[in-house]
KEKE-3310 file (N, C-alpha, C; in steps of 0.2 Angstrom, whole numbers, plus 5000, padded with zeros to 4 digits):
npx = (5987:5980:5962:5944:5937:5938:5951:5948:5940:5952:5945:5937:5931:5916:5916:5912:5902:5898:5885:5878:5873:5875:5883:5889:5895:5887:5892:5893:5902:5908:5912:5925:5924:5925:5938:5951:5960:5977:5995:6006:6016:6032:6047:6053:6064:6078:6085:6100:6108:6118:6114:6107:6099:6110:6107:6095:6088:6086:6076:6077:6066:6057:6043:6034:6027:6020:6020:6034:6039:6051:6052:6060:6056:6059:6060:6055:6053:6038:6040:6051:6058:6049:6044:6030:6019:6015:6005:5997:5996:5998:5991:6001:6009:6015:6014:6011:6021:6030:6024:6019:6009:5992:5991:6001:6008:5998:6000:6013:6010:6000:6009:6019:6010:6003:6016:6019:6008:6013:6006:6016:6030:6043:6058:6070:6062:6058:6054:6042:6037:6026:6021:6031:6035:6040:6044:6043:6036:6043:6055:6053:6052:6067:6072:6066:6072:6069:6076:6077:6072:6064:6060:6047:6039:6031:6037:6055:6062:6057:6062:6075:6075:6069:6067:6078:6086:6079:6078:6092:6093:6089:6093:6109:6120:6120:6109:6118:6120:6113:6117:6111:6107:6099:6086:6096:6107:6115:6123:6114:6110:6102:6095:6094:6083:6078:6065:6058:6044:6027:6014:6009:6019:6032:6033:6044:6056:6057:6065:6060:6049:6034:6033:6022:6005:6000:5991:5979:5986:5992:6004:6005:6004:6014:6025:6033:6040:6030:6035:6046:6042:6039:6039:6030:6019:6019:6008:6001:5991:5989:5977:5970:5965:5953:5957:5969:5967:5966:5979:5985:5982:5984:6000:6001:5996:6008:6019:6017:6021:6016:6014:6007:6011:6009:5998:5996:5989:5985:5975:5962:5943:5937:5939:5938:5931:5939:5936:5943:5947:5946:5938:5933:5945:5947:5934:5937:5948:5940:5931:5938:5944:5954:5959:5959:5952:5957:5948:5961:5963:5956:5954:5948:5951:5949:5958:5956:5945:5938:5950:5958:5966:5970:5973:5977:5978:5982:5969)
npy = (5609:5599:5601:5598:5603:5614:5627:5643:5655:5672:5685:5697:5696:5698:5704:5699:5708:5718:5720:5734:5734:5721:5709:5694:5682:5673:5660:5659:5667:5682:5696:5705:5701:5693:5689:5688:5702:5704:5698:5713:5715:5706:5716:5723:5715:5713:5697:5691:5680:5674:5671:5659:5645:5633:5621:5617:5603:5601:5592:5588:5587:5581:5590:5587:5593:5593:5593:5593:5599:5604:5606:5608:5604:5609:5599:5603:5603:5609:5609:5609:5622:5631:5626:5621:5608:5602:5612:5624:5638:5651:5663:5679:5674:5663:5660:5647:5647:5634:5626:5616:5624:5620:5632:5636:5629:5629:5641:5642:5633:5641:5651:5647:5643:5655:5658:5650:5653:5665:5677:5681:5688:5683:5687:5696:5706:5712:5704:5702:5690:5688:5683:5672:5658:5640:5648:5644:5649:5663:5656:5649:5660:5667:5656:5657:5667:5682:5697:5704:5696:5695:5690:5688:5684:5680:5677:5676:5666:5655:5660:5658:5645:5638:5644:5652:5640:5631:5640:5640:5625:5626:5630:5635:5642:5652:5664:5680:5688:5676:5669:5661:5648:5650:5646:5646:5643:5653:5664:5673:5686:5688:5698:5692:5693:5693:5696:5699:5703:5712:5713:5730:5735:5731:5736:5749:5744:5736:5736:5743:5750:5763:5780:5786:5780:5774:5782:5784:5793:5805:5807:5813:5827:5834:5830:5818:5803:5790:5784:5770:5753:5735:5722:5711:5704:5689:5679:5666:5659:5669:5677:5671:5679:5688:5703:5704:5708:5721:5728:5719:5723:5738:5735:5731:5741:5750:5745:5739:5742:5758:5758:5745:5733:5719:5707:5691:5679:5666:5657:5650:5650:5649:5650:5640:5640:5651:5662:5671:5673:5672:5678:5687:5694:5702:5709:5720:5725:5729:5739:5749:5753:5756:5744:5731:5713:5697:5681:5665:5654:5638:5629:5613:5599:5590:5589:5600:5613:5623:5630:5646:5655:5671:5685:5701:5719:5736:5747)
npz = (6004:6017:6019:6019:6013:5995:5991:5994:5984:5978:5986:5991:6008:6018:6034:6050:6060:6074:6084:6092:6102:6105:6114:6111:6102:6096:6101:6112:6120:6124:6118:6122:6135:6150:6153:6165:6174:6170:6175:6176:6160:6157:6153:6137:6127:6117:6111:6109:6099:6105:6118:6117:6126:6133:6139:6139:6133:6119:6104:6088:6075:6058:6047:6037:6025:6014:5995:5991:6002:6015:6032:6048:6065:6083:6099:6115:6131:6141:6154:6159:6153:6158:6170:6170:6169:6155:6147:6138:6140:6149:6154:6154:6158:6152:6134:6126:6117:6116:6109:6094:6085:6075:6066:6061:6054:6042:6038:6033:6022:6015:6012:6003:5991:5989:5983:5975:5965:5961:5968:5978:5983:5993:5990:5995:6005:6019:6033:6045:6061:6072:6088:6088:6093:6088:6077:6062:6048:6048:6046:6034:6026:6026:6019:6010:6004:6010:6014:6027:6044:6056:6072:6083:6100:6115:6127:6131:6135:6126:6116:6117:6121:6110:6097:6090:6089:6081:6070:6066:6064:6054:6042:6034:6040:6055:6063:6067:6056:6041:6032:6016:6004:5989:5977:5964:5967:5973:5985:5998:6009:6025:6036:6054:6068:6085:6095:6113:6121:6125:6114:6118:6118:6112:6099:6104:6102:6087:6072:6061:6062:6059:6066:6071:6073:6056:6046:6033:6020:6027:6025:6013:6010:6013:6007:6008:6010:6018:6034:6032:6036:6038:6027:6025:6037:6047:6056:6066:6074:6084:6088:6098:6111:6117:6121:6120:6108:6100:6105:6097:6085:6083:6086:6073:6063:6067:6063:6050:6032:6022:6005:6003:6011:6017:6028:6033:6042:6050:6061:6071:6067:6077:6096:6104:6123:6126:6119:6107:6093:6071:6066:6076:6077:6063:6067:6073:6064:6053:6060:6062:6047:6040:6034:6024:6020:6012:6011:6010:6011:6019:6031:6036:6044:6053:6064:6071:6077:6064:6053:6048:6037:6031:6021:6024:6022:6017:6012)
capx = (5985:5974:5957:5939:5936:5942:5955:5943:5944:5956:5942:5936:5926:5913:5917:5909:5903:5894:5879:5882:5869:5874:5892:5890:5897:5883:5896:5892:5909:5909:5920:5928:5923:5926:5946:5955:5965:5983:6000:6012:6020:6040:6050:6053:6072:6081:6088:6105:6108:6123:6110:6104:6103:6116:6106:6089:6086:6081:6077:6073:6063:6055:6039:6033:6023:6018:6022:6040:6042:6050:6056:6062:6056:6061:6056:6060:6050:6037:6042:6062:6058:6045:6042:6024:6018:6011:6001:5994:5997:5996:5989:6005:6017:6018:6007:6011:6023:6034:6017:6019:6001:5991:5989:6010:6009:5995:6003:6019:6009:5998:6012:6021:6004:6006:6023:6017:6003:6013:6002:6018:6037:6051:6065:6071:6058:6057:6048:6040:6036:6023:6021:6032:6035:6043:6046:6043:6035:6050:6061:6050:6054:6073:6074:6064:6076:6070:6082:6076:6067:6062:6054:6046:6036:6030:6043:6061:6063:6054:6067:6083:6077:6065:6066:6085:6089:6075:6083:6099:6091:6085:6098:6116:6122:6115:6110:6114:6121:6111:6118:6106:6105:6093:6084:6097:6114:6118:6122:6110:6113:6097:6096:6089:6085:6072:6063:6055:6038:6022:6012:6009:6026:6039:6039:6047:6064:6057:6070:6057:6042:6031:6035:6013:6001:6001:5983:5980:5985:5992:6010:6003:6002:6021:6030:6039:6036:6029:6038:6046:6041:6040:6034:6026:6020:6016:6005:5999:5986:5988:5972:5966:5962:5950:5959:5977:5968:5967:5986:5990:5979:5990:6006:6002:5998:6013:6023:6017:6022:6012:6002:6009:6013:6001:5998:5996:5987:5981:5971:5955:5939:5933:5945:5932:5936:5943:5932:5945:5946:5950:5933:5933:5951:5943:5929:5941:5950:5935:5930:5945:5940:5960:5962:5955:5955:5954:5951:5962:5963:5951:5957:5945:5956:5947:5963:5955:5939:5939:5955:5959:5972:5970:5977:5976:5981:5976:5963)
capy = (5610:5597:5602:5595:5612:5618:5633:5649:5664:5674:5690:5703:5692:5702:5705:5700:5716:5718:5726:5739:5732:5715:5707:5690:5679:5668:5654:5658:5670:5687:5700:5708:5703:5690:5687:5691:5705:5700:5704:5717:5711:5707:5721:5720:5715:5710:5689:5689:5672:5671:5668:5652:5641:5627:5617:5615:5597:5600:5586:5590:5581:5584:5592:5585:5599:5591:5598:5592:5605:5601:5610:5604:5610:5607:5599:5606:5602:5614:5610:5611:5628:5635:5623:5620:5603:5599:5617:5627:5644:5652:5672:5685:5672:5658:5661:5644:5647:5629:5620:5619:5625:5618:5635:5637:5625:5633:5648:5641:5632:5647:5657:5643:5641:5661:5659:5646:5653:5671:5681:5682:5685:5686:5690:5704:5709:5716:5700:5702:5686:5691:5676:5666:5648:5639:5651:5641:5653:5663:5654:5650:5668:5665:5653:5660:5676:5689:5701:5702:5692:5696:5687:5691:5681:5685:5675:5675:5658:5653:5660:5656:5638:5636:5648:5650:5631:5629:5643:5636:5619:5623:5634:5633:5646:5657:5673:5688:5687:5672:5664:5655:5645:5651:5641:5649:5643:5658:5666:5678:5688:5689:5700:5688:5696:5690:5701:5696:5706:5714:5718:5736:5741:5728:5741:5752:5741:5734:5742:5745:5756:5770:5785:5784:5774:5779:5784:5784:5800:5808:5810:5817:5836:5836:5828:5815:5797:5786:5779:5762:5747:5726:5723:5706:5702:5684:5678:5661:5656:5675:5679:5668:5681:5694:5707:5706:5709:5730:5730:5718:5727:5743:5735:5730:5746:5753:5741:5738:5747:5758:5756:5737:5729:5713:5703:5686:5677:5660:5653:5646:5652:5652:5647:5638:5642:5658:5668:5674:5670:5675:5684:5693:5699:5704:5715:5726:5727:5734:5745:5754:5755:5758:5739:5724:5706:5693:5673:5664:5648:5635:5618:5607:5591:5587:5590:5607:5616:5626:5636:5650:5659:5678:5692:5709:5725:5745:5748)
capz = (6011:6020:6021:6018:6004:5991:5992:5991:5978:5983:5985:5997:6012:6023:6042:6057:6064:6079:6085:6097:6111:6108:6112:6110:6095:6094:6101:6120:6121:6126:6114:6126:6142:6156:6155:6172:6173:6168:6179:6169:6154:6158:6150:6131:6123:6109:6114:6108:6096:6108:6121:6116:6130:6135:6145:6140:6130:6112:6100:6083:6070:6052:6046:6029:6022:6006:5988:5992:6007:6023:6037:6055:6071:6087:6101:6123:6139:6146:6162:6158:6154:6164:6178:6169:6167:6148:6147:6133:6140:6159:6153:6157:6162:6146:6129:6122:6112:6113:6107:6087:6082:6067:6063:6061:6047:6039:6037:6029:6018:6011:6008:5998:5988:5987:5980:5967:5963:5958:5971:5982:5981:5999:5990:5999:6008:6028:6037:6055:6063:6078:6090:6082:6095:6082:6069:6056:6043:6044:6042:6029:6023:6024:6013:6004:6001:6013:6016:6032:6045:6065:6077:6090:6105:6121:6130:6131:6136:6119:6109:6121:6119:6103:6090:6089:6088:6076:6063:6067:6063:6047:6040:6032:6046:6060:6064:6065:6047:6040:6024:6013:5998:5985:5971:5960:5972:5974:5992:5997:6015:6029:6044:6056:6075:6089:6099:6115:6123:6123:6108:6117:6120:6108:6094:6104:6100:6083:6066:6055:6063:6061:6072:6073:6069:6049:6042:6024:6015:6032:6024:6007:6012:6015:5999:6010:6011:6025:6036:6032:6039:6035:6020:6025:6044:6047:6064:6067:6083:6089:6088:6103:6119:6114:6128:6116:6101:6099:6105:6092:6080:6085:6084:6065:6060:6066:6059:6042:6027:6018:6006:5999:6015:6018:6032:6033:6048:6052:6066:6070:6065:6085:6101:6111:6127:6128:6116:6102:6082:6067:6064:6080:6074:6058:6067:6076:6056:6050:6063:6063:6044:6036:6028:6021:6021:6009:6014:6005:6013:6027:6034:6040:6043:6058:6069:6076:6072:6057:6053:6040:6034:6031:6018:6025:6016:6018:6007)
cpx = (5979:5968:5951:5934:5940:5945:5948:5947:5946:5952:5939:5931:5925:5914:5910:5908:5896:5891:5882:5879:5870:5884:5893:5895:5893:5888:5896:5901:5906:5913:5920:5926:5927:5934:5946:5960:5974:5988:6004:6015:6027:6043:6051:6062:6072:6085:6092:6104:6112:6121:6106:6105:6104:6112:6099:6088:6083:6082:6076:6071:6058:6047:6039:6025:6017:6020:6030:6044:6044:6055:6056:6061:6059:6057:6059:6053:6047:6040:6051:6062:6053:6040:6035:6022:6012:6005:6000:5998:5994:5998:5994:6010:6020:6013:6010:6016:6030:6028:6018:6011:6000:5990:5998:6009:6004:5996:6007:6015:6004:6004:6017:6017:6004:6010:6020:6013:6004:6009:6007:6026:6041:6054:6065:6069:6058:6051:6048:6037:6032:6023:6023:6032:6040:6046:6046:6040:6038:6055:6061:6051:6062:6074:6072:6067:6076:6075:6084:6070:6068:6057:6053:6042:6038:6036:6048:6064:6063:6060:6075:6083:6074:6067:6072:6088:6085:6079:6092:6101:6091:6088:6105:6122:6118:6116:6115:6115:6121:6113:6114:6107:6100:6093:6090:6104:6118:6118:6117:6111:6103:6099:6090:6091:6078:6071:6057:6051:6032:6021:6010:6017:6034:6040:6043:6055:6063:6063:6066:6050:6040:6034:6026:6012:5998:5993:5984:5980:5988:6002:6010:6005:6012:6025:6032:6035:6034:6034:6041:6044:6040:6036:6030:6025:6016:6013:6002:5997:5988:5983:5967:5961:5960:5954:5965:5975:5968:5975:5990:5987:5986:5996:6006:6004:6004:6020:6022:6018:6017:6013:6002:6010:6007:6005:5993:5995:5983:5978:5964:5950:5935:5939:5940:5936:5938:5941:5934:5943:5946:5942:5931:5939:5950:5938:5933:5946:5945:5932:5934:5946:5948:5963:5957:5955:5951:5954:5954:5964:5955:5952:5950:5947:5952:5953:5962:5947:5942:5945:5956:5965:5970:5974:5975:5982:5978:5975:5967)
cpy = (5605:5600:5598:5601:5613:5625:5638:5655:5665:5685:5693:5696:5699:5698:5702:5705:5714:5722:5728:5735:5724:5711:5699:5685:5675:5660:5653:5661:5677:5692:5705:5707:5698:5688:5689:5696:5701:5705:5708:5713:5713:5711:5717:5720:5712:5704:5687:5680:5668:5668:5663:5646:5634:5623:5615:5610:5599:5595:5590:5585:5585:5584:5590:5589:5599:5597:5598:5598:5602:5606:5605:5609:5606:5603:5599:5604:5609:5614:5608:5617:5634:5632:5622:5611:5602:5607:5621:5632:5647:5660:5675:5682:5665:5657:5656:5642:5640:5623:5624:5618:5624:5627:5640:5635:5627:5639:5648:5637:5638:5650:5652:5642:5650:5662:5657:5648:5662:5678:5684:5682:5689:5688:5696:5706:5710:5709:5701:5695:5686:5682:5673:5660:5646:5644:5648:5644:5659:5662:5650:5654:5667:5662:5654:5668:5681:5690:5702:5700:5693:5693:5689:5685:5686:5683:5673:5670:5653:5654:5658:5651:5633:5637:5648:5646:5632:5632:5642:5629:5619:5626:5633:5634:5648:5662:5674:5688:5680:5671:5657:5653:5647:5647:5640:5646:5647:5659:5672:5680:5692:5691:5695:5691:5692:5696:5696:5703:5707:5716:5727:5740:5737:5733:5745:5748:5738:5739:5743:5746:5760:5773:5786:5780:5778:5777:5786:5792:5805:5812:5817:5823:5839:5835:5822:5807:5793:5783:5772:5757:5740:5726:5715:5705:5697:5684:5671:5660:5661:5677:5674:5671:5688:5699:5709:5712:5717:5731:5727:5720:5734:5742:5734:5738:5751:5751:5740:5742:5748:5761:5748:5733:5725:5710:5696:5685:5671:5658:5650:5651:5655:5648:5646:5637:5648:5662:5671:5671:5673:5681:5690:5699:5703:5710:5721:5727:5732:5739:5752:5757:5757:5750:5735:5720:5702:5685:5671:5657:5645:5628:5616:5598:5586:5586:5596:5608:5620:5631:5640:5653:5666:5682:5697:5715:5730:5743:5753)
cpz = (6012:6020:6016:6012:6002:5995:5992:5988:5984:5984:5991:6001:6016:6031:6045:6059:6068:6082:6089:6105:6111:6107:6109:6102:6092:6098:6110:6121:6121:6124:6120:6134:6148:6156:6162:6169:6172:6172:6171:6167:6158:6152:6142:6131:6118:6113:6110:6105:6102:6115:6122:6121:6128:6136:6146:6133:6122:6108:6092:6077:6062:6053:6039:6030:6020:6000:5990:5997:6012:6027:6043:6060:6077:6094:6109:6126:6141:6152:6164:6159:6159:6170:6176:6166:6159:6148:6144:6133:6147:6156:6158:6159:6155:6141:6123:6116:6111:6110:6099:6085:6076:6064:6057:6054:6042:6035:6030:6021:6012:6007:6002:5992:5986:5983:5973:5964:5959:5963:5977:5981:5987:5999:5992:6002:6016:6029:6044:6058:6069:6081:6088:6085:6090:6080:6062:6049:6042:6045:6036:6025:6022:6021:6008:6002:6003:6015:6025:6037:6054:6066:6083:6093:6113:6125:6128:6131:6128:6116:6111:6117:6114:6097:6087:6087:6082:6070:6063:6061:6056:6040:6039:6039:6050:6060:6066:6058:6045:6033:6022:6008:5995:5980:5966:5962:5974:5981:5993:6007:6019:6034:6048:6065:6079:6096:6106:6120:6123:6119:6110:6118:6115:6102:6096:6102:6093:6078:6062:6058:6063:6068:6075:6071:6062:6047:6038:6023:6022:6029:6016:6006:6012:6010:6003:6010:6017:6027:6034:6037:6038:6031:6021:6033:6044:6056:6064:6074:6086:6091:6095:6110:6114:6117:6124:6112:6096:6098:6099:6086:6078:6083:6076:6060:6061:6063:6051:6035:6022:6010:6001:6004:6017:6024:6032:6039:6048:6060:6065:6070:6073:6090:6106:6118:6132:6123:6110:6096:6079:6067:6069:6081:6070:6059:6071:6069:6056:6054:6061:6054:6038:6034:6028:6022:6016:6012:6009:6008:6020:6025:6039:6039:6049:6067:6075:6073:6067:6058:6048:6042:6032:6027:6019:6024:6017:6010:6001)
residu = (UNK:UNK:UNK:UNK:UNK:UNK:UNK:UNK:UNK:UNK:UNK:UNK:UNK:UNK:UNK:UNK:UNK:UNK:UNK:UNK:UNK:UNK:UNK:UNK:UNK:UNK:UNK:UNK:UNK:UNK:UNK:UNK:UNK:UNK:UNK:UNK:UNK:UNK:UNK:UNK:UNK:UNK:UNK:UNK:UNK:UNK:UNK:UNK:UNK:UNK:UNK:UNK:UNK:UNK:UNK:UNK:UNK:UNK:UNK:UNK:UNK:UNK:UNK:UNK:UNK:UNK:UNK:UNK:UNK:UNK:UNK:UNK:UNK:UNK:UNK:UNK:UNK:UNK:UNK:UNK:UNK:UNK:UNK:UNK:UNK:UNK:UNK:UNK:UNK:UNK:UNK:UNK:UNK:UNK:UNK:UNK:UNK:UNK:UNK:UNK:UNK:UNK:UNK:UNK:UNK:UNK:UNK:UNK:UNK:UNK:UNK:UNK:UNK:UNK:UNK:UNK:UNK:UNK:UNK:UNK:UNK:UNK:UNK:UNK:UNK:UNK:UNK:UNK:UNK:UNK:UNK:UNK:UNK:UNK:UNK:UNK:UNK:UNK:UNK:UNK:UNK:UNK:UNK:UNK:UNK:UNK:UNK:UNK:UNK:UNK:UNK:UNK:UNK:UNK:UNK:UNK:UNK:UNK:UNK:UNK:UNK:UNK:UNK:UNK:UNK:UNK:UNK:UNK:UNK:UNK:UNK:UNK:UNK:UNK:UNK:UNK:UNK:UNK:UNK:UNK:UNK:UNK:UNK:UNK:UNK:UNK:UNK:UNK:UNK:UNK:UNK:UNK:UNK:UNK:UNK:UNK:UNK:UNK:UNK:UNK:UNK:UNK:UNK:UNK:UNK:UNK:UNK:UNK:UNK:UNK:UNK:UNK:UNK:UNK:UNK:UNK:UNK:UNK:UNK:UNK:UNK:UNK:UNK:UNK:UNK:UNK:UNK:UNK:UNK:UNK:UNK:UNK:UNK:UNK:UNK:UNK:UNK:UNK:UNK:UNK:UNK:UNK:UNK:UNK:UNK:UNK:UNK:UNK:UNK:UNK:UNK:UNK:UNK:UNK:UNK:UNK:UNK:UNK:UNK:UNK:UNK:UNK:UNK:UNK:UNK:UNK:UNK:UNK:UNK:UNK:UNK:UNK:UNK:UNK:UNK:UNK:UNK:UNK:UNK:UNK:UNK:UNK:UNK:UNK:UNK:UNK:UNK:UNK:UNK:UNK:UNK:UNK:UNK:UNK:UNK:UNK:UNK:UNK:UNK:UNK:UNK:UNK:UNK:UNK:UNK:UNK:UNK:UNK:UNK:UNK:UNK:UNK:UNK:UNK:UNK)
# end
């Protein structure tokens, strides 16, 4: 991974946690305050593969990793797709997700360095891709042997005319029943779905959620097990708008299985700007008081401020 530091231990890091009478982050940001109200989230669905559109221009071109990794992403017109000229993200109506963000590549390369490092293995396993844009970290999990692998983003359009091509792109076949290559040549069979929404309302159509939000030791008393739910959930550059970051708190805990399910999450350390980041994602973890996080990477390349990578796990 490019950065200007070494990798860090892979060991407990202490929170940002914030006094009660004081909100600031020291960065001239606001936790929780001056956004605009946002209009209602467009309704949540599932985006058929066979809805991939016809008619929006995709190119696509290679990603060199490094460590002899490469994936291909694509590349579509804001303003093919949503009439915006070159624009980041317009709150409630486009959150970004045809821009491949350094924190996308970050991610994939963590978990690759995970793999090799023994600390991490796909095969099989239930992956959730939260904002995915690209998708590049899983489709990073397909090939790497999940069993299965959903993505989700906030708009539909992203996956009609991004995500879709991209796992198309980078892949033997396509969804819904994705056939892969393993290391090993053998055939290996992924459920691959995409889901497009809001983090307060998309699990109700996710296939592997809590029926609650699961708190430690709440199944115990009964004999039965918790709920199932994705045994890995990736996020990259989620963490930007303070205002999401409860729901997408929320939605993890409903989603992630317990009491081995880890999350992975990359972005930037602050989102000058707009007030998010990884540490203010971090202090609504710890409040809430039912997982952990350890740092297990930070990019200083010079192409952004500081970025990290995240392993979060219940306690």
């Amino acid at each position: 991974m490019a950065s200007n530091s070494e990798k860090p231990a892979q060991e407990s890091f202490p929170f940002f946690s914030l006094p009660n009478n004081q909100n600031q982050s020291g960065f001239g940001f606001l936790f929780g305050s001056n956004e605009k109200p946002l209009p209602p989230p467009p309704p949540s669905v599932e985006v058929l593969t066979s809805e991939m559109s016809p008619t929006v221009k995709y190119t696509v071109e290679s990603v060199n990793l490094g460590d002899g990794l490469t994936l291909l992403k694509g590349r579509v017109s804001t303003h093919e797709v949503f009439a915006l000229s070159n624009s980041d993200l317009v709150p409630g109506k486009y959150e970004g997700g045809l821009k491949l963000w350094e924190g996308s590549l970050d991610l994939v390369k963590a978990l690759h360095s995970e793999i090799q490092g023994g600390q991490l293995s796909l095969k099989g396993k239930h992956v959730l891709e939260l904002g995915c844009g690209h998708g590049l970290p899983g489709i990073f999990s397909c090939l790497e042997g999940a069993s299965v692998v959903h993505f989700q983003d906030f708009n539909a359009e992203v996956l009609r005319c991004l995500t879709i091509p991209n796992v198309n792109a980078n892949t033997l076949r396509g969804p819904q029943q994705l056939y892969l290559a393993t290391n090993e040549t053998e055939k290996t069979q992924a459920e691959v779905r995409f889901f497009a929404g809001d983090w307060s309302e998309i699990h109700k159509l996710l296939f592997h959620v809590c029926d609650k939000d699961y708190q430690k030791g709440s199944d115990s008393s009964s004999g039965q097990d918790p709920p199932a739910g994705y045994d890995v959930i990736l996020m990259a550059e989620t963490v930007y708008s303070i205002s999401s970051l409860q729901n997408l708190y929320g939605l993890i805990k409903k989603c992630l299985s317990w009491p081995h399910g880890v999350v992975y999450m990359a972005g930037k350390k602050h989102y000058f700007g707009v007030g998010g980041g990884t540490r203010q994602f971090l202090s609504v973890v710890e409040k809430d008081g039912l997982m952990e996080a350890s740092l297990i990477a930070e990019v200083a390349d010079g192409l952004s401020n500081l970025r990290e990578v995240w392993k979060i796990s219940f306690k």
